[in-house]
C-alpha positions as a LaTeX table, in Angstrom:
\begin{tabular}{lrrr}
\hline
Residue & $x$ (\AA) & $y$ (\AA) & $z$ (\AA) \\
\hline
Unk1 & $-12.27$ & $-9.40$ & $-9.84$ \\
Unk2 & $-15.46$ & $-8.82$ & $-7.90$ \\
Unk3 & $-16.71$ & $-5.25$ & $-7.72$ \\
Unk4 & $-19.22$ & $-3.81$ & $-4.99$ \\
Unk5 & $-21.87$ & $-1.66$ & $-6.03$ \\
Unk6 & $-23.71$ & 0.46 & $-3.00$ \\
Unk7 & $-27.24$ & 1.52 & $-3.17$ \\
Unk8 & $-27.70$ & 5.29 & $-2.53$ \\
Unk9 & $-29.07$ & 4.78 & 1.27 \\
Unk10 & $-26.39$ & 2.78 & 1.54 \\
Unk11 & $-23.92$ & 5.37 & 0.36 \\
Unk12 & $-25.68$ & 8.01 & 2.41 \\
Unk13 & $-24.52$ & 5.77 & 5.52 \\
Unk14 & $-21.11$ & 5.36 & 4.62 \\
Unk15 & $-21.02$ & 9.05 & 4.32 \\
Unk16 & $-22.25$ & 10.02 & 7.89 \\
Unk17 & $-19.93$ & 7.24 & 9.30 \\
Unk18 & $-16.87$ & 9.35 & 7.53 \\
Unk19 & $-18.38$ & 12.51 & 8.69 \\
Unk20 & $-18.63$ & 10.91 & 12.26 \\
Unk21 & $-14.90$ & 9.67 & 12.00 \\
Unk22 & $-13.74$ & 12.99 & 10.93 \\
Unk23 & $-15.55$ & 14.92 & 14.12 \\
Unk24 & $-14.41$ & 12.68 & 16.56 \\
Unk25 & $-11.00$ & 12.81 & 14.91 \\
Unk26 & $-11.21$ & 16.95 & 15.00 \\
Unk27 & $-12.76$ & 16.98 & 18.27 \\
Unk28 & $-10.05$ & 18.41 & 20.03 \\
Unk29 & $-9.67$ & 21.38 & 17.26 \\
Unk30 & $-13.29$ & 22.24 & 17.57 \\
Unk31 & $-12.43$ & 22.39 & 21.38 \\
Unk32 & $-9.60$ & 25.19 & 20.93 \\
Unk33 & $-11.11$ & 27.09 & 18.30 \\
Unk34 & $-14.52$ & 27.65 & 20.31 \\
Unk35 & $-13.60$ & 29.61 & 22.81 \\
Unk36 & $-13.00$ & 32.60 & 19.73 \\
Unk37 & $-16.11$ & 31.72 & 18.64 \\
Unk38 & $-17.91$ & 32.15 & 21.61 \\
Unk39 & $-16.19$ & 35.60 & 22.05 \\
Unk40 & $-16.98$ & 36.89 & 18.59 \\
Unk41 & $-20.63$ & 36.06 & 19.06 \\
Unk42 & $-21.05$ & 37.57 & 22.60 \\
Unk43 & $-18.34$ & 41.03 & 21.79 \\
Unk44 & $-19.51$ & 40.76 & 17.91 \\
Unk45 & $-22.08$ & 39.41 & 16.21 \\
Unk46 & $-24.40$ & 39.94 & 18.80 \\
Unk47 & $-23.92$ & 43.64 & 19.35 \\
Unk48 & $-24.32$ & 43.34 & 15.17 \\
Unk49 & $-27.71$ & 42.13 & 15.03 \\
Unk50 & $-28.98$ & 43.72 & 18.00 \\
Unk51 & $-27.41$ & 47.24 & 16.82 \\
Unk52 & $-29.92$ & 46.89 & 13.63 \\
Unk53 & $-32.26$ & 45.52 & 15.64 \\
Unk54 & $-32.03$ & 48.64 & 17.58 \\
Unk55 & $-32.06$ & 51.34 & 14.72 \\
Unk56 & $-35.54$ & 49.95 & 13.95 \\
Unk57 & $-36.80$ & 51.55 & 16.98 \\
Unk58 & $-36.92$ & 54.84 & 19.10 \\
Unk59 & $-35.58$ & 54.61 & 22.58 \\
Unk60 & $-34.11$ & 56.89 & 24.45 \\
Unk61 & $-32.18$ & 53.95 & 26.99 \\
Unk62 & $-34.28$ & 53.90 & 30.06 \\
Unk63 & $-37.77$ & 53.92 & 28.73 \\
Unk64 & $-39.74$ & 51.19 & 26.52 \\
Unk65 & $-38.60$ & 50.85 & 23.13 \\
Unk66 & $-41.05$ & 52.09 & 20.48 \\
Unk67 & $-41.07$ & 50.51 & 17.01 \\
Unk68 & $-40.77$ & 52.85 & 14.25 \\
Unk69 & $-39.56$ & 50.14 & 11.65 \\
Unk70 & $-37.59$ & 52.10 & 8.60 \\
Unk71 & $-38.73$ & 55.54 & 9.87 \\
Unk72 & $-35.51$ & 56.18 & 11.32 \\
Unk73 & $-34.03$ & 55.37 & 7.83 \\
Unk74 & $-36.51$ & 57.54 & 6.45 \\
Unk75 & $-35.85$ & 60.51 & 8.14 \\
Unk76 & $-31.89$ & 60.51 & 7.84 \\
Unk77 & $-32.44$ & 60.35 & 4.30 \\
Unk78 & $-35.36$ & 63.00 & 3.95 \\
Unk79 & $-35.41$ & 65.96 & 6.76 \\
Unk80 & $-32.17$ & 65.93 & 8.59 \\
Unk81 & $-30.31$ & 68.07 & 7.28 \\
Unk82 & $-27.70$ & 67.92 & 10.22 \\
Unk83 & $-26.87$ & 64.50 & 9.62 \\
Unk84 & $-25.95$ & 65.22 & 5.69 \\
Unk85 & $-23.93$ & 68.67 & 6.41 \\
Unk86 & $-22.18$ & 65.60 & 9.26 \\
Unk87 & $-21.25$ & 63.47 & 6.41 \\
Unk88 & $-20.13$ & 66.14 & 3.84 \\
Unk89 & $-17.75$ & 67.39 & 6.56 \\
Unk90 & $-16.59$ & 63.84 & 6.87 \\
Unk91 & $-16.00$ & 63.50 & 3.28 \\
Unk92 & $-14.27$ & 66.51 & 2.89 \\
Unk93 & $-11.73$ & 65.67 & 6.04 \\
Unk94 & $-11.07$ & 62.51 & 4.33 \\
Unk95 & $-10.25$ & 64.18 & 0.71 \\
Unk96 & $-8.71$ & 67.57 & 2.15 \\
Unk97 & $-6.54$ & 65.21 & 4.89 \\
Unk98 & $-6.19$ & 61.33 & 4.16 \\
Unk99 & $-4.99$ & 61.73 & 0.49 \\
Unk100 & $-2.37$ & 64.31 & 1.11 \\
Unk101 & $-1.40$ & 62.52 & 4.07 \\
Unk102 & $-0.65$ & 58.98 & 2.46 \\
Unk103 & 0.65 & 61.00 & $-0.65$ \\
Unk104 & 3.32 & 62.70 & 2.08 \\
Unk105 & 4.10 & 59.28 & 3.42 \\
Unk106 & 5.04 & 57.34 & 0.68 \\
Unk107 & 7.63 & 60.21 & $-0.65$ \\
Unk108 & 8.77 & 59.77 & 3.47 \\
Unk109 & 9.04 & 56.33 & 2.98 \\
Unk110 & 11.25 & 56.23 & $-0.41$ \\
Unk111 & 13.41 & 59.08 & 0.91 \\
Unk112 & 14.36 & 57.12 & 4.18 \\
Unk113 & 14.58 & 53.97 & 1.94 \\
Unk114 & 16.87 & 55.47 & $-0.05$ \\
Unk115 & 20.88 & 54.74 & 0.29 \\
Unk116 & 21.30 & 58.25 & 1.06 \\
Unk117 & 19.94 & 59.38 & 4.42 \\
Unk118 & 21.78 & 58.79 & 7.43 \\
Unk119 & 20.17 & 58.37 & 11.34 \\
Unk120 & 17.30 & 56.53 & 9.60 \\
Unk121 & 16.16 & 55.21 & 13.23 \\
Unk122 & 16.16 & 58.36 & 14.33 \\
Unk123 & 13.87 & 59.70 & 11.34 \\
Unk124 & 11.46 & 56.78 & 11.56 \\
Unk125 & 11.18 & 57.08 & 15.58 \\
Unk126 & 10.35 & 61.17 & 14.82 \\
Unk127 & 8.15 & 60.57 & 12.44 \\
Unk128 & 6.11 & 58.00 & 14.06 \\
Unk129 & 5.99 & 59.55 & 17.59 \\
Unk130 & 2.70 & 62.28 & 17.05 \\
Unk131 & 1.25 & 58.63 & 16.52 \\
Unk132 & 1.92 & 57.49 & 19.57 \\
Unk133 & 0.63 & 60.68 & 21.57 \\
Unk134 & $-2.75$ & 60.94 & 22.87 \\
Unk135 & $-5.15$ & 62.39 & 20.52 \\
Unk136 & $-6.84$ & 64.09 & 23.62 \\
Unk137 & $-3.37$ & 65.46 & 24.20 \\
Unk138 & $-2.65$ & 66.52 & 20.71 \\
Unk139 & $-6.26$ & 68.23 & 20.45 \\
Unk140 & $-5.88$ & 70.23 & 23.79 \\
Unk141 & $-2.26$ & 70.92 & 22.69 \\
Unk142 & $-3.51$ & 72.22 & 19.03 \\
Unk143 & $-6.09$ & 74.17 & 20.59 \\
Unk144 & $-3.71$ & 76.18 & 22.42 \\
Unk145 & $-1.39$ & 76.64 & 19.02 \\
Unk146 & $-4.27$ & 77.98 & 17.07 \\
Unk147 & $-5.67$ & 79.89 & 19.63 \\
Unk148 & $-7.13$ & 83.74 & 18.39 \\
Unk149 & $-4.91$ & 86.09 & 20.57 \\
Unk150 & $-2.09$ & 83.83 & 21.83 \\
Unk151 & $-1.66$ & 81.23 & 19.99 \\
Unk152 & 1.54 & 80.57 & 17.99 \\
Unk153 & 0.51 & 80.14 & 14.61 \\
Unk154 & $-0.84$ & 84.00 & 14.97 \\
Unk155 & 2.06 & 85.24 & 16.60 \\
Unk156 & 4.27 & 83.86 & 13.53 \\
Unk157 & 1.87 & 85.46 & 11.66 \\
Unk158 & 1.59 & 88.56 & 12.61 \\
Unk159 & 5.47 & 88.94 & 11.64 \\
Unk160 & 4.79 & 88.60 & 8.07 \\
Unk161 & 1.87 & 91.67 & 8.23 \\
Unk162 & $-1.18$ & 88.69 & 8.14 \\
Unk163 & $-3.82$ & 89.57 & 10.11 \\
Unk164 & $-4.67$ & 87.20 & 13.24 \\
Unk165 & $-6.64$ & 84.37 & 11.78 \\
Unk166 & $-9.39$ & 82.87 & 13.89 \\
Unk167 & $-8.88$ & 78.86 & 13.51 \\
Unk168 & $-11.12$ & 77.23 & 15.29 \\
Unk169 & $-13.66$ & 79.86 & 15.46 \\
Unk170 & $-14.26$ & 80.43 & 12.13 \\
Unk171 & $-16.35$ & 77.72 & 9.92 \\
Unk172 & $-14.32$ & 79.20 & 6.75 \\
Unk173 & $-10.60$ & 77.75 & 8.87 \\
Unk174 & $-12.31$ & 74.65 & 10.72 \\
Unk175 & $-11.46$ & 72.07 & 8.69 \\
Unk176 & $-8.21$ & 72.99 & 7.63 \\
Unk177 & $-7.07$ & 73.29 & 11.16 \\
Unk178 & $-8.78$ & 69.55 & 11.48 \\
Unk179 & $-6.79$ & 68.43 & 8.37 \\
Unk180 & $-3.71$ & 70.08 & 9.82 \\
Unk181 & $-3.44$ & 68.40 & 12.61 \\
Unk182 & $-4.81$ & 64.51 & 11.38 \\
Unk183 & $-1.83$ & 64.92 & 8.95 \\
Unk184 & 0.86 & 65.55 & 11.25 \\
Unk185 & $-0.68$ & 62.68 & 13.74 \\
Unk186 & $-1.27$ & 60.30 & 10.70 \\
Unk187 & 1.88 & 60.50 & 8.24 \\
Unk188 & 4.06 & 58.88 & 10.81 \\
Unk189 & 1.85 & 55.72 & 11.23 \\
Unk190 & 1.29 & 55.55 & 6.94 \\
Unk191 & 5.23 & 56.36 & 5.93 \\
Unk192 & 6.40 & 53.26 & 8.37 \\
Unk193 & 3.89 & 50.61 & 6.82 \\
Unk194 & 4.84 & 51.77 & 3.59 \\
Unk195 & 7.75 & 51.89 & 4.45 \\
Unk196 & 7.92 & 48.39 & 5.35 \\
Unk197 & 6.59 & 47.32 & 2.04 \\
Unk198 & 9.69 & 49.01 & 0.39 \\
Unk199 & 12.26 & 47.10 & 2.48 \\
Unk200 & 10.30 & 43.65 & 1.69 \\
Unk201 & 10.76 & 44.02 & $-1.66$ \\
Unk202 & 13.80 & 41.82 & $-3.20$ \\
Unk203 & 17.24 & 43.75 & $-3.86$ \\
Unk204 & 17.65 & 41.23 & $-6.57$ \\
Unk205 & 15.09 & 42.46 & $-8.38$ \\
Unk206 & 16.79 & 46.09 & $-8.69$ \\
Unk207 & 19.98 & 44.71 & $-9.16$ \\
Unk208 & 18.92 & 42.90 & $-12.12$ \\
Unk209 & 17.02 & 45.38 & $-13.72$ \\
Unk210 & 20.27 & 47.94 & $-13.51$ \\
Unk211 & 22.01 & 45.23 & $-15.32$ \\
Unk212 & 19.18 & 45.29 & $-17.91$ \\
Unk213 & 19.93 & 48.95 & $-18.65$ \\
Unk214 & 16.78 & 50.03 & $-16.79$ \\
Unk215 & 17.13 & 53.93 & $-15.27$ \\
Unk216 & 15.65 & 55.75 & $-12.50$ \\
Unk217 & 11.96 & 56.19 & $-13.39$ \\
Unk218 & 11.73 & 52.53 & $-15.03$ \\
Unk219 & 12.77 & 50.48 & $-12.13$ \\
Unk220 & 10.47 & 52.67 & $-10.46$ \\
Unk221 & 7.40 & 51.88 & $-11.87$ \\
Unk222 & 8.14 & 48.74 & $-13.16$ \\
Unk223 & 9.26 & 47.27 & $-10.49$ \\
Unk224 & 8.75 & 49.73 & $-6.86$ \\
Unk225 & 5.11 & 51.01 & $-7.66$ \\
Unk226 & 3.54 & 47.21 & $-9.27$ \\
Unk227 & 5.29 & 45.58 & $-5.93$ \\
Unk228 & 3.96 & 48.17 & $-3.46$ \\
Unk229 & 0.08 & 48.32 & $-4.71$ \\
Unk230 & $-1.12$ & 45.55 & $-2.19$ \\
Unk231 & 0.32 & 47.52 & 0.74 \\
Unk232 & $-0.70$ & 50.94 & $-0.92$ \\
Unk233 & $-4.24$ & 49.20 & $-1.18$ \\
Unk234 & $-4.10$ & 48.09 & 2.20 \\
Unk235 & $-3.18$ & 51.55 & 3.72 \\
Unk236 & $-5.75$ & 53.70 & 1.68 \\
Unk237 & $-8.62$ & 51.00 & 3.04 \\
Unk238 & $-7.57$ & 51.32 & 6.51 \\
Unk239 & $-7.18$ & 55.04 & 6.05 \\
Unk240 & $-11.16$ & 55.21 & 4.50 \\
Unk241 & $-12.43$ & 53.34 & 7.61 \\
Unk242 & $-10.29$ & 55.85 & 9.90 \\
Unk243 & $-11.43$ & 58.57 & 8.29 \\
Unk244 & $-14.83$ & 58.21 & 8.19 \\
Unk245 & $-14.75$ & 57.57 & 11.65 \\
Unk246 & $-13.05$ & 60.45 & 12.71 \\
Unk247 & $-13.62$ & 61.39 & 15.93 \\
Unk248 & $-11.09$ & 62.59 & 18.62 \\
Unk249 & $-10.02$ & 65.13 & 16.76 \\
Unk250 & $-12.70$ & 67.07 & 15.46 \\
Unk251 & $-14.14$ & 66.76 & 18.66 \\
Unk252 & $-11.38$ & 68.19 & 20.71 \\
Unk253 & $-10.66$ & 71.10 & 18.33 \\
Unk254 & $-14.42$ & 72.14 & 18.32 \\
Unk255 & $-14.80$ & 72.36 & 21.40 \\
Unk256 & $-14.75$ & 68.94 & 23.27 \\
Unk257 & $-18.12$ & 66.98 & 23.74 \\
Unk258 & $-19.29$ & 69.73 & 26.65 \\
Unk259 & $-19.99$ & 72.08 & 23.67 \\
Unk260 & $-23.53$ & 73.58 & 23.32 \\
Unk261 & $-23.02$ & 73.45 & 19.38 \\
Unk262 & $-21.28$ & 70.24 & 18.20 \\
Unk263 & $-18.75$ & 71.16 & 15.36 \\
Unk264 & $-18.31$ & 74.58 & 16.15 \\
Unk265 & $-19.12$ & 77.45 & 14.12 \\
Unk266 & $-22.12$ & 76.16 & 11.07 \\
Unk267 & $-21.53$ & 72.74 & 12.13 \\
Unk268 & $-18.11$ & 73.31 & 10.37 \\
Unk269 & $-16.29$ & 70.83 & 12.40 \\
Unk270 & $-18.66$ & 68.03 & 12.93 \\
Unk271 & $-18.03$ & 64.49 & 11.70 \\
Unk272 & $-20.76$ & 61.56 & 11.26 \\
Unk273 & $-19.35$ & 59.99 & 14.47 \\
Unk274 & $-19.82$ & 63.10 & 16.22 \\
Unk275 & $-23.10$ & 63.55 & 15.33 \\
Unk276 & $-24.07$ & 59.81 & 15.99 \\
Unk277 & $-22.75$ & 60.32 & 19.52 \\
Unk278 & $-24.41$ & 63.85 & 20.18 \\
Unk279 & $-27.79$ & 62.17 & 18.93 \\
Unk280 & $-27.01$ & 59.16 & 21.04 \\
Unk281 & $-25.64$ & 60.23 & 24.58 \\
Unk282 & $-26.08$ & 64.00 & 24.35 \\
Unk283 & $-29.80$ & 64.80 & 22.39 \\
Unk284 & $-31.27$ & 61.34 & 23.23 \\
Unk285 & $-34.74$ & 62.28 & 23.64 \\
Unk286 & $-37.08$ & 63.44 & 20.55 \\
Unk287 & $-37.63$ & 62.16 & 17.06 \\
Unk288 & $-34.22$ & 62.83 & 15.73 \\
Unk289 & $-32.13$ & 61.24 & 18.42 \\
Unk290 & $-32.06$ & 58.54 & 20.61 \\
Unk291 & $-30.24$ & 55.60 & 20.83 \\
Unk292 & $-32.44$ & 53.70 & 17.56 \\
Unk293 & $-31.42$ & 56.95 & 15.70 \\
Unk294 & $-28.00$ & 56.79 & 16.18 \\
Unk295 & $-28.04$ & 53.29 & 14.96 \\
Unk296 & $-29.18$ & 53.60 & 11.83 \\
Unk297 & $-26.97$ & 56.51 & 11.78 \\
Unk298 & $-23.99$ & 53.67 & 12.17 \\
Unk299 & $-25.28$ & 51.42 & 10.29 \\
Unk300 & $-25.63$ & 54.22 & 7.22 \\
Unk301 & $-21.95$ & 54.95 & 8.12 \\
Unk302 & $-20.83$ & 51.34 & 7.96 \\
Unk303 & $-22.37$ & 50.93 & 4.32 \\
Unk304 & $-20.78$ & 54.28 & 3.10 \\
Unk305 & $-17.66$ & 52.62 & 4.45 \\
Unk306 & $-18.34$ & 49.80 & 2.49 \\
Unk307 & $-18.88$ & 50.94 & $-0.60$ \\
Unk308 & $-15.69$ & 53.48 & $-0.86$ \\
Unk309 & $-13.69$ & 50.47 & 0.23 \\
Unk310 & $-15.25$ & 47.97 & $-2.90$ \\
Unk311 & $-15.01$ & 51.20 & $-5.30$ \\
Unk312 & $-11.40$ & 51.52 & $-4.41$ \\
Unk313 & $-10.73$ & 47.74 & $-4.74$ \\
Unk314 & $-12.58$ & 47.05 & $-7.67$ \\
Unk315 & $-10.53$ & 49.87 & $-8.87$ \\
Unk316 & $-7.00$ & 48.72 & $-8.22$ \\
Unk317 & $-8.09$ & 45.46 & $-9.39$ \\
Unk318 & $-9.19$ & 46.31 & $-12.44$ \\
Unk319 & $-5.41$ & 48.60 & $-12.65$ \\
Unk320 & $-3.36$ & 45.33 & $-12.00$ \\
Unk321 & $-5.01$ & 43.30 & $-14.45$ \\
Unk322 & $-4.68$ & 46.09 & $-17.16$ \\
Unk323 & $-1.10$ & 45.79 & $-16.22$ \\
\hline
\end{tabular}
């Protein structure tokens, strides 16, 4: 039998007349998928690379822009001190608010789950609807409830002998009114996706463990908890990037973005976001602000972001192949 041995130019050819075949093959696929490429360059990657491109100058966003390289960098890291009391507050709204909040979901979620509540429609439509609202609405409708003199979290305290408590004046009661209030908005939206996770998993499973002799706690974390870490995973990611970009909120309970001193009383109240969009559309001329300023501001916040996400992942990685 007579064999055929190719040189390597010769190979080469072959190999760009099966790439060839292939493209003209897939020519119609290419034709479908590029109109979501197009739209991810103009919508994404282009506001991307011209958003670093950006924080590598000073520019206010009618005048020339001036190139200042890293010294926009340099000075978030070195002199403004502003921008790190921003990102402590941010870190402290996630910890005081975010962890509570999933914690208080996932109990939501089994209770509801369980064989013993009735009207579990109803519950799950309650729960989620402070989702739903506005947060514009919910931050002018908080402000009123923890207003000083007539606000109703006063008046129910002034029946047990507490003295009025100034909420959203104060920088000592800030922040907990912020975590307050991202809690009740939040715990809705978390308890129904974990909630969904619950009623994926396989009846079978529990049925068969019961038969095994397993009780209460040991189908539970054998069997509820290992099945539920990928949604638990994917809830406490999502809940890291909404956290540290928390916004609405903060803004509306100290004092909306008309206020002369963004985050209230000591900066109390203010957020990274809030101070990338005072420095941005509010302070946009000087050194410390601009639109170049608040890009490097984002682009700080986007690696923060980052990096609590991998932490966390590496993490529960690291937990389900110990187990």
């Amino acid at each position: 039998m007579a064999t055929t041995t190719f040189t390597v130019a010769e190979q080469k050819a072959q190999d760009r007349r099966t790439r060839r075949k292939e493209a003209k093959r897939n020519v119609w696929a290419y034709v479908f998928v590029a109109p979501f490429f197009f739209l991810y360059s103009v919508f994404g990657l282009f506001p991307l690379v011209y958003g670093m491109w950006l924080s590598l100058h000073q520019w206010d966003g009618i005048s020339k822009m001036k190139w200042v390289g890293l010294l926009n960098y340099v000075k978030l890291f070195t002199v403004d001190d502003v921008w790190w009391k921003a990102i402590y507050n941010t870190i402290w709204l996630f910890a005081g608010a975010t962890v509570p909040q999933l914690l208080f979901a996932l109990i939501l979620a089994f209770i509801i789950n369980s064989g013993y509540i009735r009207f579990k429609d109803f519950f799950r439509a309650a729960y989620f609807m402070p989702f739903v609202a506005s947060a514009v609405a919910v931050g002018i409708l908080f402000s009123s409830l923890f207003g000083l003199q007539y606000g109703m979290f006063n008046y129910f305290l002034s029946f047990l002998g507490i003295e009025k408590i100034d909420w959203l004046g104060s920088a000592l009661w800030l922040k907990p009114s912020i975590v307050m209030v991202t809690i009740w908005q939040w715990t809705g939206y978390s308890m129904i996706i974990f909630l969904a996770g619950l009623q994926s998993i396989n009846p079978e499973l529990y049925e068969a463990a019961r038969v095994d002799g397993a009780d209460t706690s040991d189908v539970f974390w054998k069997i509820t908890m290992p099945l539920m870490r990928p949604v638990i995973l994917f809830q406490v990611v999502t809940s890291i990037i909404g956290a540290m970009q928390n916004f609405d909120i903060p803004v509306m309970l100290a004092g909306g973005t008309q206020s002369s001193a963004p985050g209230g009383t000591d900066h109390a109240g203010l957020t990274a976001m809030m101070q990338l969009y005072w420095s941005a559309f509010k302070y946009n001329t000087g050194s410390k602000s601009g639109f170049g300023y608040a890009s490097a501001m984002s682009f700080i916040l986007f690696f923060m972001i980052v990096t609590f996400s991998y932490l966390y992942n590496r993490a529960n990685g690291r937990n389900l192949t110990e187990d």
